[in-house]
C-alpha positions in Angstrom: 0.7 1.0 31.4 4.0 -0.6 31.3 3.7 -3.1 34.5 6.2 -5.9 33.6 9.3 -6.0 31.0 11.0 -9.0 30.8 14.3 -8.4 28.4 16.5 -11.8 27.7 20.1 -12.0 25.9 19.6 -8.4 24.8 23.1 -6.7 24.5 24.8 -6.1 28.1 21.6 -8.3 29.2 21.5 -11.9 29.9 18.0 -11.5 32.1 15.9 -9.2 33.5 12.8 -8.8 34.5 11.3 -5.3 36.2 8.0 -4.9 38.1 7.2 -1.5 36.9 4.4 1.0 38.9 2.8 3.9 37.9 3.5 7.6 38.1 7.5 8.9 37.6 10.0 6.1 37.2 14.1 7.0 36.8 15.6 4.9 35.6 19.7 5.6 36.9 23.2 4.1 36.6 26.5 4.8 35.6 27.3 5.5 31.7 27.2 2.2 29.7 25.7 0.0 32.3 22.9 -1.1 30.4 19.9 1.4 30.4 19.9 2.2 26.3 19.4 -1.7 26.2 16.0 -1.0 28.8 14.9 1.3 25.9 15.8 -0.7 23.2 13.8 -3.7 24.2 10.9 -1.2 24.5 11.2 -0.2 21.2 11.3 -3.3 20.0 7.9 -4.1 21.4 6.6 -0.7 19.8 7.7 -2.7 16.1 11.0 -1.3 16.3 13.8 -2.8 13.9 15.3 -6.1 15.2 18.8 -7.1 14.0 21.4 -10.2 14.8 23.4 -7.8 16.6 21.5 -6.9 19.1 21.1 -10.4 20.4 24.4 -11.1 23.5 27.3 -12.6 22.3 27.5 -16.3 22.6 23.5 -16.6 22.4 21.4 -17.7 19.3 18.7 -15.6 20.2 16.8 -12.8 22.0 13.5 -12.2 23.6 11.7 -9.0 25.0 8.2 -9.3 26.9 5.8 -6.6 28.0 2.5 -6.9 30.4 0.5 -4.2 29.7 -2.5 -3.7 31.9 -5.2 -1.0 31.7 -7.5 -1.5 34.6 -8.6 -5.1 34.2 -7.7 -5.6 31.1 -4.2 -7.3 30.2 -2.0 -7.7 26.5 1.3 -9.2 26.2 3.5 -8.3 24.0 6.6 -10.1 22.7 9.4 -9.6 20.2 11.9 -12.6 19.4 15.0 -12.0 17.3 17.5 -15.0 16.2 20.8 -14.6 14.3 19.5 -16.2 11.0 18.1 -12.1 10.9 14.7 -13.1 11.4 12.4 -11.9 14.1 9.1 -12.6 15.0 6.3 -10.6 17.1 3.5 -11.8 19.2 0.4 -10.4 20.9 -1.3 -12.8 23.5 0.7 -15.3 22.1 -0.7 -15.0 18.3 2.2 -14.6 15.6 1.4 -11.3 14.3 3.6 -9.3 12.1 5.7 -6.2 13.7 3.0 -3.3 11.9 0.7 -5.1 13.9 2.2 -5.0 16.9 3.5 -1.2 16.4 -0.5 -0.6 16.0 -1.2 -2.2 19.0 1.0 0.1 20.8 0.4 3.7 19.5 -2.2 4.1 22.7 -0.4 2.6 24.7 3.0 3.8 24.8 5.0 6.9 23.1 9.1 6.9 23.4 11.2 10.0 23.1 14.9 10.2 22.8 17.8 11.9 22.2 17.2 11.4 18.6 13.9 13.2 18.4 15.2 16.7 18.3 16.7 15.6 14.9 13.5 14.3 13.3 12.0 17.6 15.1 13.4 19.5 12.6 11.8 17.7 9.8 8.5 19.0 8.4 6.7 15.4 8.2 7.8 15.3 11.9 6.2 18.6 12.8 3.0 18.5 10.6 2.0 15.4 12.2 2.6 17.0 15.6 -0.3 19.9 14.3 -2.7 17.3 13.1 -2.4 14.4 15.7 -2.8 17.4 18.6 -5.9 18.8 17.7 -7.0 15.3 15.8 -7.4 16.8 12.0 -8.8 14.5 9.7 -6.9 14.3 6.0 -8.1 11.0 5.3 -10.5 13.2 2.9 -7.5 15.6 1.5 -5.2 12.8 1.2 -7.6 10.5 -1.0 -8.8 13.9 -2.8 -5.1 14.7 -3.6 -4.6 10.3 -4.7 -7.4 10.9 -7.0 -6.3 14.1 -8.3 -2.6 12.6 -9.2 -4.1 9.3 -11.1 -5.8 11.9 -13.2 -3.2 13.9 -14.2 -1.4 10.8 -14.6 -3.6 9.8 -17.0 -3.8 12.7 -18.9 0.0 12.9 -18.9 0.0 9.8 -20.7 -2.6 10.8 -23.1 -0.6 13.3 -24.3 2.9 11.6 -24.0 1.5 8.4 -26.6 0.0 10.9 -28.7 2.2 10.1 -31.6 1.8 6.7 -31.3 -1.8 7.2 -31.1 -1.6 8.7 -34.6 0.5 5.9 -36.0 -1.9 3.2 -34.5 -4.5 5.5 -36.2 -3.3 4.8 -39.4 -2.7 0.9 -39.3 -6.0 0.4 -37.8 -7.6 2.2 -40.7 -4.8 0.9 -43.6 -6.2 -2.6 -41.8 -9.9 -1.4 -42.6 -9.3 -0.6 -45.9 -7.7 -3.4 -46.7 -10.3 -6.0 -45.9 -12.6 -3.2 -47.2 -11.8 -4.5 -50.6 -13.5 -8.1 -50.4 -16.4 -6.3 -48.1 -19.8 -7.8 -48.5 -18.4 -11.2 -48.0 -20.3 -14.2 -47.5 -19.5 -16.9 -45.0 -17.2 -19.3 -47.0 -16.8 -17.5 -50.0 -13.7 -18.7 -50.4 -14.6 -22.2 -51.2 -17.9 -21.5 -53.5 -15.7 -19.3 -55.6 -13.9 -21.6 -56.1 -16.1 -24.2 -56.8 -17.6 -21.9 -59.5 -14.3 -21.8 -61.1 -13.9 -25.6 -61.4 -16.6 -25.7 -63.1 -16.5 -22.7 -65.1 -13.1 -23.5 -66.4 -14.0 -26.9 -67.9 -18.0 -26.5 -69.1 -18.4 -28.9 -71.9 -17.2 -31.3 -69.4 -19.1 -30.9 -67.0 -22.6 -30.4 -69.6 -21.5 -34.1 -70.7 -21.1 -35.6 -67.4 -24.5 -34.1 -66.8 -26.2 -34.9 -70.1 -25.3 -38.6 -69.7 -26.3 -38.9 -66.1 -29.7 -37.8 -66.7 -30.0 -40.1 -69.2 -29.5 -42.9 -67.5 -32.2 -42.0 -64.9 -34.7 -39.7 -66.9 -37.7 -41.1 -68.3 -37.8 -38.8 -70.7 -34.9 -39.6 -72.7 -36.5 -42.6 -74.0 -37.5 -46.4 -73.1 -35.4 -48.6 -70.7 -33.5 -45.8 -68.7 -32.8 -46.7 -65.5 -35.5 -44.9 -63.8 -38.2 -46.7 -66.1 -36.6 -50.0 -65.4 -36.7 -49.9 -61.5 -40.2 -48.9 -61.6 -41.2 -51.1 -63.8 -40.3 -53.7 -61.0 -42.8 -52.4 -58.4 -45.7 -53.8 -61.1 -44.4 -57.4 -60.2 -42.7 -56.9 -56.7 -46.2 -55.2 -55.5 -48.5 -58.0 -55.7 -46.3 -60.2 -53.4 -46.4 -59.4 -49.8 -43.2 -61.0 -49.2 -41.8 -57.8 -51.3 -43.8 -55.1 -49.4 -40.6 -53.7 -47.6 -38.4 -53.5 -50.9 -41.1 -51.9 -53.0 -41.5 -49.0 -50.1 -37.4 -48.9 -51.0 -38.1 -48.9 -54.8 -40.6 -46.5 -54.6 -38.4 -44.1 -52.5 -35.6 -44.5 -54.8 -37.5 -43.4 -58.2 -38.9 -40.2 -56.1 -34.5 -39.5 -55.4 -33.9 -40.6 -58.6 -36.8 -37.7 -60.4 -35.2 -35.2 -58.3 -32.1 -36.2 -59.0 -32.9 -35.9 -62.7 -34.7 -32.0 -62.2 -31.6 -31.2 -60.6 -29.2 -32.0 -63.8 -31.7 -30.8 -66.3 -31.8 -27.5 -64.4 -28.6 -27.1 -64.1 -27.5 -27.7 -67.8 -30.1 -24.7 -68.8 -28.1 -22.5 -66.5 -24.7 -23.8 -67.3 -22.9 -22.1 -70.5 -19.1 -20.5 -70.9 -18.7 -17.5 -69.6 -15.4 -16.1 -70.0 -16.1 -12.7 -67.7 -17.6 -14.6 -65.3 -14.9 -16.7 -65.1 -12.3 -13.9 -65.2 -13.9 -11.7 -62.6 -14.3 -15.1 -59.9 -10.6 -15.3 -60.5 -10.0 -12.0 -59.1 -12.6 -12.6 -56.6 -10.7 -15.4 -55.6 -7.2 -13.7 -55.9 -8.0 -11.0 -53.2 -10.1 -13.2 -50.8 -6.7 -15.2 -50.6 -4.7 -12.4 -50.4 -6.6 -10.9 -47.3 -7.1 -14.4 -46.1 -2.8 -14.3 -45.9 -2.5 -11.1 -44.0 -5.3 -11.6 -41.8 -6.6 -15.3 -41.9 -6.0 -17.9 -41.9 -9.9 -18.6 -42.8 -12.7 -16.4 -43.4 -14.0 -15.9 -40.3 -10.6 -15.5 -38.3 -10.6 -12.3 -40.8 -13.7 -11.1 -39.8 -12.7 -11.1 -36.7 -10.1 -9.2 -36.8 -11.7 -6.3 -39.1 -14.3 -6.2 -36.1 -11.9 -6.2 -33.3 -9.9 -3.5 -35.5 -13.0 -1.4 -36.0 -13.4 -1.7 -32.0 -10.5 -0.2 -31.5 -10.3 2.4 -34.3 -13.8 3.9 -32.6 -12.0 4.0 -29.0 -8.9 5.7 -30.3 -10.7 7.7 -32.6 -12.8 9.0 -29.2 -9.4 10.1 -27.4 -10.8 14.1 -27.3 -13.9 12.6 -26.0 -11.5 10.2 -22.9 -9.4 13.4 -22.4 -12.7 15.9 -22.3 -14.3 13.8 -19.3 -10.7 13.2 -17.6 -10.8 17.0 -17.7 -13.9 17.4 -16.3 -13.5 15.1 -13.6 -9.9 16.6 -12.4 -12.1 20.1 -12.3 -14.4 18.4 -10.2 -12.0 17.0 -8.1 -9.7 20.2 -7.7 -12.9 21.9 -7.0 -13.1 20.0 -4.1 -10.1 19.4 -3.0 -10.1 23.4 -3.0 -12.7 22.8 -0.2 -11.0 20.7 1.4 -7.8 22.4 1.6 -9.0 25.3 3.2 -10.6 23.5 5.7 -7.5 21.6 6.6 -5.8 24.8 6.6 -8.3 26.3 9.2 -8.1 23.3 11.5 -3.9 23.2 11.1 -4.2 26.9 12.2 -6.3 26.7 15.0 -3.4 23.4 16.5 -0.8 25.4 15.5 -2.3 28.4 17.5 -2.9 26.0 20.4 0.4 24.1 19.9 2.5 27.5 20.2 0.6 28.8 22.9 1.2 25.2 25.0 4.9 25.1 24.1 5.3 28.5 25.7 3.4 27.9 28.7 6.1 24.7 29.2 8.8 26.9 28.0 8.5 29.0 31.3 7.8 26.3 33.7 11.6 25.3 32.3 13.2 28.4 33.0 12.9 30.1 29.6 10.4 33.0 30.6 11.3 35.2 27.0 11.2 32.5 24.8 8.5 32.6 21.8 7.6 29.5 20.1 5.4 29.9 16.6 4.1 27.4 14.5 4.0 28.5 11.0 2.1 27.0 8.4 3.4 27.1 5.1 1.3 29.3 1.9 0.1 25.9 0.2 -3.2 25.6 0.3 -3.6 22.8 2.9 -0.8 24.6 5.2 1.8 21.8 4.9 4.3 21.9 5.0 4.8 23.8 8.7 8.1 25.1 10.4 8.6 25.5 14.1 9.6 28.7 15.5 11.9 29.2 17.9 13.8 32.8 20.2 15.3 32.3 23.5 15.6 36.1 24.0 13.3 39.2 24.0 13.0 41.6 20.7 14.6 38.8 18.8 12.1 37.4 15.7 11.4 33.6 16.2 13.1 32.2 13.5 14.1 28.2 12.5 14.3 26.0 15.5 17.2 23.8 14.4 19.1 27.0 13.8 18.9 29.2 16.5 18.3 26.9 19.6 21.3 25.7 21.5 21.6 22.5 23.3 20.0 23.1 26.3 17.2 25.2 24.9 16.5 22.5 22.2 16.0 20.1 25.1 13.7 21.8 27.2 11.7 23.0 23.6 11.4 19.3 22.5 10.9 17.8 26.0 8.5 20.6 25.8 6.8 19.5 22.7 7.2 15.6 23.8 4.6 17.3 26.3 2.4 18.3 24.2 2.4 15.8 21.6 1.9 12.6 24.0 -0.4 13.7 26.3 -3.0 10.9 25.5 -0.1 8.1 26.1 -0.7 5.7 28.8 2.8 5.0 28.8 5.4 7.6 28.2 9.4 6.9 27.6 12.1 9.6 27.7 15.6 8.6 26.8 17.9 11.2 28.0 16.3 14.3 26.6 17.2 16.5 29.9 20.8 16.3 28.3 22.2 19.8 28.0 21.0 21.2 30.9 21.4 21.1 34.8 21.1 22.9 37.5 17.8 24.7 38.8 16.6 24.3 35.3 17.2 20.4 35.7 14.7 20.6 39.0 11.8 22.3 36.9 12.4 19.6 34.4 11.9 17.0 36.9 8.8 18.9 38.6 7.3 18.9 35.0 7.6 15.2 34.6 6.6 14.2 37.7 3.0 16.8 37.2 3.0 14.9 34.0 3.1 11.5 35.8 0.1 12.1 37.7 -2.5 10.3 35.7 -0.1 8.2 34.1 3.1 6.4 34.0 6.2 8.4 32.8 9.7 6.1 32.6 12.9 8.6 32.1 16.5 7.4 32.1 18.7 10.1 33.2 21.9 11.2 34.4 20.6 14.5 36.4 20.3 13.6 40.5 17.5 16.7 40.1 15.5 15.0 37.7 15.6 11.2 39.4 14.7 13.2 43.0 11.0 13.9 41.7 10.8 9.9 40.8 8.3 8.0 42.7 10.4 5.0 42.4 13.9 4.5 40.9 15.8 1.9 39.6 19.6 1.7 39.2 21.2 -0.3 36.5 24.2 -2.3 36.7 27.2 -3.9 35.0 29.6 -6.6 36.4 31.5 -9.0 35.4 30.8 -12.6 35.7 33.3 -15.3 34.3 34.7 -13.2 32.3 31.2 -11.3 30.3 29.6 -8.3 31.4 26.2 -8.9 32.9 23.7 -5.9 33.4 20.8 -6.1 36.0 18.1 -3.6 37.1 17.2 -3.4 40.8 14.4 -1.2 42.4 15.8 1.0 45.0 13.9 1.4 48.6 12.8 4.4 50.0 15.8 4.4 52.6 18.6 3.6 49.7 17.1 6.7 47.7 19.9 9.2 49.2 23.1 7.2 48.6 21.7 6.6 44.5 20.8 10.4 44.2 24.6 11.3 45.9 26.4 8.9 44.0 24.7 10.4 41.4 25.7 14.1 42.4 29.5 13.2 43.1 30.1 10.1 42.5 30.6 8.7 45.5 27.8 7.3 47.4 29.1 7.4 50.7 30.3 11.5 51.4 28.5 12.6 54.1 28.7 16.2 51.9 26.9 14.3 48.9 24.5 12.6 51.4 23.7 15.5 52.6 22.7 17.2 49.7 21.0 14.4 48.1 19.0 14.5 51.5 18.2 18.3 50.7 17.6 17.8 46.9 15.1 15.0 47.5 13.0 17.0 50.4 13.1 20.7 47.9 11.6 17.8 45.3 9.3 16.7 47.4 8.1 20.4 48.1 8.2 21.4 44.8 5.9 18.5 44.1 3.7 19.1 46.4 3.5 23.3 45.7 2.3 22.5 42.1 
């Protein structure tokens, strides 16, 4: 619970700090002293909003503390807010970030106000009333129905780039073709075609440059060619050991020099003009480069390309083949989300059931003994969304809560549902929901928070003297002035004072022995009413 809250430059609030017991807890005072500010710094440590305005007026900052205690066990919470805008959280001290410290709270501490029979009204409001109450899991419907949108989503897409599919189609294969034409290609084609043509283009040049360079190594075209004169040399180089390492040289030399001249000789019997040959390189060569342009610049970088192309032909060209096992998995995943759905539905039934029936048995312990409250889930599949029921009178049809319920009834129906809904909190924070309503009505409101209160702390601010009489403690809050700024402060009030708060409260004057009086009776018929239950 609650035990300390220590609120600083806050609004109205230069400092206060409020040792806070268990069980019912009002929290009283005249209008605009101060007490939204109490339940705005709460909020704040549940990871609330934190603006520059709420800090006081002439300070640079704000700060709002919390001890929370659970047996043993202790966290503090803090919330600081400065007027650059920024705000900063802390648990035990550790800068955490203000999800983290609105996590920390959701067992520890649930707020209603004023506000919440607005968001009551709203579906995501009421559907996570149905599944939090009797604890239904959709982690499993919620990641089924993720699953089943990406799908579609990807189908949608398939079909929405379908035409450009088609037009990639055709480039990809245009692109295949066209490299299709110098297809088988060798590595470096390009530079022995055109090698061949050099040499095809001027033959009888190249035949003589041959001719006389194997003359002037080859033995065979007659006495005193070069080969025959070097070794010649090893007869009279050999027999001096002085010359061993040159002759191994000579020796390796006329061996080059006999290949050499095979080489040539070969060459010039396969060497003669040939004018189709020559043509048909040309073209060769013609189309190589003009492939080479488009796709190259070399060779290879083409060959790349055509097989990165034909990669990506083969995975376009398999789109019924992508869309046929998207298919089948969305029928497998509709299949069970199916499943799923109808046992979410179930379970949503079964709270709602529950739900209804609790709401009604608060509705009569606060004075509306014909209403009917219904939970109705919708005709999807999972239930959601669901609609709360509402009829004050007998042989009138529940129908929409936000349009049939009038002030006081939509109090007591929410503060009815705040019942429900937070009855694991440790901590529980009502804001002014008893607005609307008064008089003996008022005093079973108060006897139901204070049964409520029994196993846990309940902190109401209120303005009803029938309400604050069923407190176990109460605390006024105040605003003076002080050199000129309004100052608010929170002080407990002793068992003695209790009278004057709850007649000040009644007619606004503390000290009328008529409103003392009945603040004397209202607190003893609390008393017994608390005692009868």
């Amino acid at each position: 619970m609650l035990s300390v809250l220590r609120v600083m430059n806050l609004g109205v609030i230069e400092e206060v700090e409020i040792d806070l017991p268990g069980g019912l807890i009002a929290l009283t005072g005249e209008t605009g002293a101060g007490k939204t500010m109490i339940v705005s710094a709460i909020e704040l440590l549940l990871g609330s909003k934190a603006t520059p305005e709420m800090i006081r007026e002439g300070e640079d900052s704000a700060e709002v503390t919390g001890l929370f205690t659970d047996g043993d066990s202790e966290v503090v919470l803090r919330r600081e807010i400065s007027r650059s805008g920024r705000s900063k959280a802390y648990i035990d001290g550790k800068l955490v970030s203000a999800s983290e410290i609105s996590e920390a709270c959701q067992t520890m501490v649930e707020l209603f106000s004023q506000n919440l029979s607005t968001s009551l009204s709203k579906a995501h409001t009421q559907l996570d009333l149905i599944d939090s109450f009797a604890m239904v899991d959709t982690s499993e419907l919620k990641g089924l129905l993720a699953a089943q949108k990406e799908i579609k989503g990807r189908l949608d897409e398939l079909v929405r780039t379908e035409s450009l599919r088609l037009q990639r189609l055709d480039m990809l294969r245009f692109q295949l073709e066209d490299i299709g034409r110098i297809l088988p290609v060798g590595p470096d084609e390009d530079v022995s075609v055109e090698g061949e043509i050099r040499i095809l283009s001027r033959v009888d040049e190249v035949k003589r440059a041959a001719s006389l360079g194997l003359e002037a190594i080859s033995s065979d075209r007659g006495a005193g060619s070069g080969r025959d004169l070097i070794a010649g040399s090893l007869h009279w180089l050999s027999s001096e050991e002085t010359f061993s390492k040159v002759v191994e040289r000579i020796r390796s030399v006329v061996v080059e020099l006999d290949d050499i001249a095979s080489e040539l000789s070969n060459f010039l019997l396969g060497i003669d003009e040939d004018p189709q040959r020559l043509e048909a390189l040309r073209r060769r060569l013609v189309l190589i480069n003009e492939v080479k342009r488009k796709y190259g610049p070399s060779l290879a970088d083409v060959m790349s390309h055509y097989e990165g192309t034909s990669a990506e032909l083969a995975q376009l060209e398999n789109f019924d083949a992508s869309r046929d096992s998207l298919l089948e998995r969305l029928s497998q995943i509709e299949e069970a989300l199916a499943k799923e759905q109808s046992s979410v539905r179930s379970a949503r039934s079964d709270s709602a059931a529950a739900v209804s029936k609790k709401v009604e048995e608060y509705l009569q312990d606060l004075r509306l003994p014909n209403a009917r409250f219904r939970v109705d889930l919708s005709s999807a599949p999972d239930g959601s969304p669901v609609s709360f029921m509402f009829s004050a009178n007998p042989g009138m049809a529940p129908q929409l809560l936000s349009r049939v319920a009038s002030g006081g009834e939509m109090s007591r129906v929410m503060l009815s549902v705040c019942l429900v809904a937070a009855r694991l909190a440790a901590t529980m924070v009502f804001d002014e929901i008893d607005a609307g309503i008064g008089g003996e009505t008022a005093l079973h409101v108060g006897r139901a928070l204070s049964r409520l209160s029994k196993d846990r702390q309940v902190i109401v601010v209120t303005h009803l003297p029938q309400v604050a009489a069923f407190a176990d403690s109460q605390f006024v809050v105040e605003k003076e002035m002080k050199s000129g700024r309004s100052e608010t402060s929170v002080r407990p009030i002793v068992a003695s004072a209790r009278a004057s708060e709850i007649a000040r409260m009644l007619s606004g004057q503390a000290a009328s022995e008529v409103a003392l009086r009945h603040a004397a009776e209202l607190l003893g018929l609390a008393r017994e009413m608390t005692y009868s239950t």
